[in-house]
C-alpha positions as CSV (number, residue, x, y, z in Angstrom):
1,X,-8.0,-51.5,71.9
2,X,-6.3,-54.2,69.9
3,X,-7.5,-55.0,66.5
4,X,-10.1,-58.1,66.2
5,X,-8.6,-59.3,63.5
6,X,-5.3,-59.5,65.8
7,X,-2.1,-59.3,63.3
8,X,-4.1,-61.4,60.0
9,X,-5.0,-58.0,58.6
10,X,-2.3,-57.5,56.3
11,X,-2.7,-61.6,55.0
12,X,-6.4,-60.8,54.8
13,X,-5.4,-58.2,52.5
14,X,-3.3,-59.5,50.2
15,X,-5.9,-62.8,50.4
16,X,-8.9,-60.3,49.2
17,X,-6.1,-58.5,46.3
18,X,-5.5,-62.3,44.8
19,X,-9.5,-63.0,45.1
20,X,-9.4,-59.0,42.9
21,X,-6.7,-60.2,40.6
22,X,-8.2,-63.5,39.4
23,X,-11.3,-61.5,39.1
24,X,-9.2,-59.2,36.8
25,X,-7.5,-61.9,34.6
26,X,-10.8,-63.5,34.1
27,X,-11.9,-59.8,32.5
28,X,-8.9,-59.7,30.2
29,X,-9.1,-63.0,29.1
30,X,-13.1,-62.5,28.1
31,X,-12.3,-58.8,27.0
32,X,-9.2,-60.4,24.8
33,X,-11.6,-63.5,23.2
34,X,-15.0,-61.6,22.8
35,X,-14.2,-57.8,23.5
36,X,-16.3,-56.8,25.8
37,X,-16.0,-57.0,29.9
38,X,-17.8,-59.6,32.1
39,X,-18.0,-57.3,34.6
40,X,-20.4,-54.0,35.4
41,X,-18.0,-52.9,38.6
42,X,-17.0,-54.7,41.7
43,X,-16.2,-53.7,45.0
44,X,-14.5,-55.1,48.4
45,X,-13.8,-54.6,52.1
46,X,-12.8,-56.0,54.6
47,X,-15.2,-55.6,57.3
48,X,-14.9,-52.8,59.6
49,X,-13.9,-53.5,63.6
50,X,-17.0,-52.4,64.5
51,X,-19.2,-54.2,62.3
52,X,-17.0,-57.1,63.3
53,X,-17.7,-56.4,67.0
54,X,-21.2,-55.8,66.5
55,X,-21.9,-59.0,64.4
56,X,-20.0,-61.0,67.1
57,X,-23.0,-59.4,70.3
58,X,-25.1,-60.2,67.4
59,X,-24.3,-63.8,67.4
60,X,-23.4,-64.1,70.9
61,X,-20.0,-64.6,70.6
62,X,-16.7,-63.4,72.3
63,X,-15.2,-60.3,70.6
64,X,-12.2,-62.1,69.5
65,X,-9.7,-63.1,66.3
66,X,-10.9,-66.6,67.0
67,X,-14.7,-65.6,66.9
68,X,-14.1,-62.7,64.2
69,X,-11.9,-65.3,61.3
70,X,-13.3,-69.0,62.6
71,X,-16.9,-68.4,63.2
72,X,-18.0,-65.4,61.1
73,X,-17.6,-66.2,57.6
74,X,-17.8,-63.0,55.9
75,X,-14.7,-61.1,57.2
76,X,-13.5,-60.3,53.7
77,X,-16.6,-59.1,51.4
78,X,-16.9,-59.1,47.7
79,X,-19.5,-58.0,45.3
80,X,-19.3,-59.0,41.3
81,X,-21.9,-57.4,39.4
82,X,-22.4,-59.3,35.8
83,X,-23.3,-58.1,32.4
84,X,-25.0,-62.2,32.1
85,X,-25.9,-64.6,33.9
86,X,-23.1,-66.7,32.2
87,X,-21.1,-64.1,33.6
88,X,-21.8,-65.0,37.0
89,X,-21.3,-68.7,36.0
90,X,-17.9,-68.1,34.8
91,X,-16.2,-66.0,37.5
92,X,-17.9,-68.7,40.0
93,X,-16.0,-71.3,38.4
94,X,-12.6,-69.6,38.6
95,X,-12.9,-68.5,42.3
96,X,-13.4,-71.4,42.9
97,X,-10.4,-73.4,41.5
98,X,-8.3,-70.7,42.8
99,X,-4.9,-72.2,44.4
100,X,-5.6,-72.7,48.4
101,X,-9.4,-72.5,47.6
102,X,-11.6,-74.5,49.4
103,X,-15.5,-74.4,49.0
104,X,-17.4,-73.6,52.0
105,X,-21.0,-72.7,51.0
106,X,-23.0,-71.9,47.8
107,X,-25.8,-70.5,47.5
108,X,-27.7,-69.9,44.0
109,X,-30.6,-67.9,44.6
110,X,-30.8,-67.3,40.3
111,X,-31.5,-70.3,39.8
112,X,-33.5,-70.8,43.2
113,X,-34.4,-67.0,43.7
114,X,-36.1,-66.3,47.3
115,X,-39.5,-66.0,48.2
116,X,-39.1,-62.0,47.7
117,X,-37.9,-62.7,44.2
118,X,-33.9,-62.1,45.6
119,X,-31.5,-63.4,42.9
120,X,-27.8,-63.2,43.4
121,X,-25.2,-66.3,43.7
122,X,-23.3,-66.4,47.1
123,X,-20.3,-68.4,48.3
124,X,-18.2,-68.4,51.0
125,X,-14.6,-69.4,50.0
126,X,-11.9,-70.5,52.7
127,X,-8.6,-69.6,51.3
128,X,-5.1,-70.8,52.9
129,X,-7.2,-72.9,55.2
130,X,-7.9,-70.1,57.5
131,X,-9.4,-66.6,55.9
132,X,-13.0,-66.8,54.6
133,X,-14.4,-64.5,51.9
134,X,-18.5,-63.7,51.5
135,X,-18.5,-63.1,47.7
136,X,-21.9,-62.3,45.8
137,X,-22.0,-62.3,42.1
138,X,-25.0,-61.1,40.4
139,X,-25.9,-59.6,37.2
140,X,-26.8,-55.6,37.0
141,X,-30.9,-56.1,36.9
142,X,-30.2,-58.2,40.3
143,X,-28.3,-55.6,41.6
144,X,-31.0,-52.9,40.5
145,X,-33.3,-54.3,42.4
146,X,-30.8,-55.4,45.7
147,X,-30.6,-52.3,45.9
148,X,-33.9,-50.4,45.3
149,X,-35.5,-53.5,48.0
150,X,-33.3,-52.2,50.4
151,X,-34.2,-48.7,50.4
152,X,-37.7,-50.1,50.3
153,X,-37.6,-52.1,53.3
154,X,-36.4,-49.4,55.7
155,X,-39.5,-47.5,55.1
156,X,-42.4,-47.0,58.0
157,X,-45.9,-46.7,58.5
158,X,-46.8,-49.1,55.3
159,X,-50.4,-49.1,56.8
160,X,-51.7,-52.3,55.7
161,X,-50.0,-52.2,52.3
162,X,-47.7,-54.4,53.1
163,X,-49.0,-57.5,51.1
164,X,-49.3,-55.3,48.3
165,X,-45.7,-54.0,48.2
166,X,-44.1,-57.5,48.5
167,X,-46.5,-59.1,45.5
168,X,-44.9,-55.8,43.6
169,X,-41.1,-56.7,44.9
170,X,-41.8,-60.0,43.8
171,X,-43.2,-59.2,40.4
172,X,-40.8,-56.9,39.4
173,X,-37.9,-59.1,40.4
174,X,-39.2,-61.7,37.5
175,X,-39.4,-59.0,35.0
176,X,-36.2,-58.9,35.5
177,X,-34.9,-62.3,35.7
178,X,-37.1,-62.2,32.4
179,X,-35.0,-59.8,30.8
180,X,-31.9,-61.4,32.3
181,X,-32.6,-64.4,30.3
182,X,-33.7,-62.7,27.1
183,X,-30.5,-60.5,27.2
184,X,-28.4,-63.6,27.8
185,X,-30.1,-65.2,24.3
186,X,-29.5,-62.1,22.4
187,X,-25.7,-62.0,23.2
188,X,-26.0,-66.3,22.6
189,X,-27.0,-65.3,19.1
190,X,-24.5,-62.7,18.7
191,X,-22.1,-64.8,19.5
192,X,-23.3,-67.6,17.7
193,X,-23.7,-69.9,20.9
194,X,-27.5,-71.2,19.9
């Protein structure tokens, strides 16, 4: 069976390693001025054929290159996982004025969390007018509880709890946007930024 993605795999690639390497040069530069790095870990893909295929049913779309890099917008996938909030602000801003960048979509769900108390800051990024790039950037209590939540939500038989657990997901999510913002003070006054 012929790839999805056609014969753009190996331009996706090198499209996701330039997205990795500005995310790098932004580290060394913050490492270099303040000594310390910006960034917990990130990680990348490029989505799987399957999960390609299976997000096109899903959409009711054709299983082609056209439907899998025009219409889905998440093709390449990165996840930036902040020490600050600032953080998050700052590789934003550089994605964004990459070379052969072009804004798509963002979404900032700090500062405008969901109901459920999800924070995180999404774009979608078109690069050489034709790949598209998902990436989420979020700080490390974000990603705690990203990441607990979704073990959470796969559970059965709540029986009637239900209310309960999601007034608990929701409280625990602004104890830690809480401590987000009183960890981003402390390092302000470290620096000498307040």
């Amino acid at each position: 069976m012929e790839s999805i993605y056609g014969d753009h795999l190996p331009e996706m690639e090198q499209v996701m390693g330039e997205i990795l390497e500005e995310i790098s040069a932004v580290r060394a530069e913050m490492k270099e001025k303040y000594g310390s790095d910006p960034v917990e870990h990130c990680l990348s893909r490029i989505k799987s054929e399957d999960s390609m295929r299976e997000k096109c049913r899903r959409r009711g779309l054709p299983e082609t290159t056209e439907s899998a890099l025009v219409e889905i917008h998440d093709a390449i996938g990165i996840r930036v996982v902040c020490a600050f909030i600032d953080d998050v602000y700052t590789i934003r801003d550089r994605l964004k004025a990459m070379d052969g960048c072009e804004t798509v979509e963002e979404k900032d769900y700090i500062r405008h969390a969901k109901p459920n108390g999800y924070r995180s800051l999404h774009l979608i990024l078109r690069f050489r007018a034709r790949y598209y790039a998902e990436i989420q950037i979020r700080t490390i209590s974000m990603d705690t509880w990203a990441a607990l939540e979704h073990h959470l939500k796969y559970k059965k038989n709540l029986s009637g709890s239900t209310d309960l657990i999601v007034a608990e997901l929701k409280r625990c999510a602004d104890e830690l946007a809480s401590t987000d913002m009183s960890m981003q003070t402390i390092r302000d006054m470290i620096r000498g930024d307040s």
